[in-house]
C-alpha positions as CSV (number, residue, x, y, z in Angstrom):
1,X,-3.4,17.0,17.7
2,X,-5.8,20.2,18.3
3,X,-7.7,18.4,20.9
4,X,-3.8,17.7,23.0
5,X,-2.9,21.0,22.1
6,X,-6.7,22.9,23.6
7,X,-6.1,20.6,26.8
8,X,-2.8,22.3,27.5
9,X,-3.8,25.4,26.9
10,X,-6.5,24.9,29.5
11,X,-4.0,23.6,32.3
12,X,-1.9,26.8,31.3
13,X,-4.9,28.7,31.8
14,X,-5.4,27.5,34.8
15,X,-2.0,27.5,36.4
16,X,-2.1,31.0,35.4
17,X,-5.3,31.4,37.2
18,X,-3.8,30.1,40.5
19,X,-1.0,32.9,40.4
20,X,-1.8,35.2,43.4
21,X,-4.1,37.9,42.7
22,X,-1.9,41.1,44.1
23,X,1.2,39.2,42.2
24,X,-0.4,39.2,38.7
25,X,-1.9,43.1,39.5
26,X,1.9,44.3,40.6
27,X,3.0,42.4,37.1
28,X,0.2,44.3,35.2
29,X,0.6,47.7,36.8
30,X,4.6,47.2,36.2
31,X,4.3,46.3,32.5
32,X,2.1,49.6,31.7
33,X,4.4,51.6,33.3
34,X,7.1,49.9,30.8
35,X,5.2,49.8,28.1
36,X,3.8,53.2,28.1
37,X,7.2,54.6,28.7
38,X,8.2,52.7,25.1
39,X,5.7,53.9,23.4
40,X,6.3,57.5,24.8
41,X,9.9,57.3,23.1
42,X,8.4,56.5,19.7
43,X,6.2,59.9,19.6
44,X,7.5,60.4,16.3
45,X,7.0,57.3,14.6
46,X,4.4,55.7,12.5
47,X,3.6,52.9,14.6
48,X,3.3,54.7,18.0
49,X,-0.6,55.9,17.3
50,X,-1.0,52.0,16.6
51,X,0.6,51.3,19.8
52,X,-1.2,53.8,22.0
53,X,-4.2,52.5,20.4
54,X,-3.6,48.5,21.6
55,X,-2.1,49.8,25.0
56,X,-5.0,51.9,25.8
57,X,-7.5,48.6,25.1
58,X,-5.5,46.3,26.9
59,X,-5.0,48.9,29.7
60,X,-8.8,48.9,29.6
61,X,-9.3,45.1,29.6
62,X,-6.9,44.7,32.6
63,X,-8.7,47.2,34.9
64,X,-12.1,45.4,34.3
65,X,-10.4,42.0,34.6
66,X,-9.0,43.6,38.2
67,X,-12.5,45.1,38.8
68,X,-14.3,41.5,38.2
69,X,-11.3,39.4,39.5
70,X,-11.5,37.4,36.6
71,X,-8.1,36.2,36.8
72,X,-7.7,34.3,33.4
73,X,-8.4,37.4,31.5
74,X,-6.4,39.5,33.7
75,X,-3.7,37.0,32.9
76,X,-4.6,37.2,28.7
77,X,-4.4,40.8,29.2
78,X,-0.4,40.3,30.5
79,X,0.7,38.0,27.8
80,X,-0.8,40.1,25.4
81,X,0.9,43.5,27.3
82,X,4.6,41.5,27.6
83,X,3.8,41.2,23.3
84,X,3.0,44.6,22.7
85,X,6.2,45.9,25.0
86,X,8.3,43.9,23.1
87,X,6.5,44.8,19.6
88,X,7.3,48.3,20.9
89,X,10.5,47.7,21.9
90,X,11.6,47.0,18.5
91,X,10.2,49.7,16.6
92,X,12.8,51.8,18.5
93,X,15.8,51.6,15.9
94,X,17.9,52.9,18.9
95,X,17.5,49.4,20.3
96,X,18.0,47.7,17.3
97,X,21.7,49.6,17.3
98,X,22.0,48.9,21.3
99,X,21.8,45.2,20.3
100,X,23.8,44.5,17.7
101,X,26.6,47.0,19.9
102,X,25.9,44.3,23.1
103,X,26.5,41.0,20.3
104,X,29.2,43.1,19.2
105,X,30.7,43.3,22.5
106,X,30.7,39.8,23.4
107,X,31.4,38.3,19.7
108,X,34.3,36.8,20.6
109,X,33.1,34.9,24.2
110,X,30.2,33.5,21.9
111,X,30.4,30.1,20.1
112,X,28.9,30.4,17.2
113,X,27.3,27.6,15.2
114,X,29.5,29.0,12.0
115,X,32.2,31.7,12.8
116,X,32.8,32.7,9.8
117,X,29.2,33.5,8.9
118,X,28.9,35.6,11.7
119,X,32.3,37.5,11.6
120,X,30.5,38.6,8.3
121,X,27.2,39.7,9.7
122,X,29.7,41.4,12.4
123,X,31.8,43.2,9.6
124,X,28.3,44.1,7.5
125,X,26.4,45.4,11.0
126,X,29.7,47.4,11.9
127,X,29.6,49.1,8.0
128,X,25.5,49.4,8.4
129,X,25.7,51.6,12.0
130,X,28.4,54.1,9.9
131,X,26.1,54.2,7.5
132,X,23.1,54.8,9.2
133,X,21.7,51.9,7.2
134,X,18.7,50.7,9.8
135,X,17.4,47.8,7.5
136,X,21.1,46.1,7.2
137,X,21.6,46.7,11.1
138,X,18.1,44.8,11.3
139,X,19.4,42.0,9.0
140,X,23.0,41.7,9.9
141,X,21.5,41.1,13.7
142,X,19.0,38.3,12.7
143,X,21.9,36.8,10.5
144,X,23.8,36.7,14.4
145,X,21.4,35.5,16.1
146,X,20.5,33.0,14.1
147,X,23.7,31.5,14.5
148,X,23.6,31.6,18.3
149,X,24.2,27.9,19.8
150,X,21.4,26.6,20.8
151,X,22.2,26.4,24.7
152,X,21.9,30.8,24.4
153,X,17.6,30.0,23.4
154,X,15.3,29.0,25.1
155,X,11.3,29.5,25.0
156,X,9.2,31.8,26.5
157,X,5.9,31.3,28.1
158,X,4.1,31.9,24.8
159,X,6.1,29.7,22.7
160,X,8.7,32.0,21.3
161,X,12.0,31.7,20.9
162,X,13.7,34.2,23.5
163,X,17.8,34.7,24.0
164,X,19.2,34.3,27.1
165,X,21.5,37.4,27.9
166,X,19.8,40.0,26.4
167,X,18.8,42.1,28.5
168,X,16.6,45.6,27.8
């Protein structure tokens, strides 16, 4: 229920609150740095004005959440960071093709819930990086990973579905 659900989020809040101050201001200052550095590398994209716009408030929100050592909004300010670094991660098509080359690498130490299926996103991802063809690199690595067995997700902090082993 909503009420259930608003309790939790309140314990989480203040689990979060507990972290040690100097911790969560290392974590901040560490995921500008990376995040700043990803948006850098899409200066010549669409989205990277939009970026620069969210990273510059949040960068904003942090420093007065240091300054007041409100804690809860410092750690809002993270979670909403670690979700713009990995918004911004992805609007890099170079990482789109890094990835599907990693599940391409270990295809065959994978047990996939249907190997068949994914043998044919392989072969259509392979045919989409010859081709330069960003959209069908995009799909055929959704189509793999939504065949990963389940033991290879697990759930982040905010409730989203992450994959073990992938690393940035």
């Amino acid at each position: 229920s909503v009420q259930k659900l608003k309790k939790i989020n309140i314990l989480l809040d203040k689990i979060e609150g507990e972290k040690r101050p100097e911790t969560m201001k290392d974590d901040f200052e560490n995921l500008l740095q990376e995040t700043e550095s990803q948006i850098k590398a899409l200066a010549n994209s669409k989205k990277a004005g939009d970026f620069k716009k969210s990273f510059e408030a949040l960068k904003q929100d942090g420093a007065n959440a240091l300054k007041s050592g409100n804690q809860i909004l410092l750690s809002k300010t993270i979670e909403q960071l670690k979700t713009l670094q990995n918004e911004s991660y992805w609007a890099n098509d170079l990482n789109w093709v890094k990835a599907f080359a990693y599940w391409k690498s270990v295809f065959h130490k994978v047990f996939w819930k249907n190997s068949k299926q994914a043998k044919i996103y392989l072969d259509r991802g392979e045919e989409a990086v010859k081709n330069n063809n960003m959209d069908e690199i995009k799909n055929s690595l959704r189509g793999l990973w939504s065949l990963l067995p389940p033991q290879m997700l697990q759930k982040n902090s905010g409730g989203e579905v992450e994959i073990s082993g992938v690393m940035r």
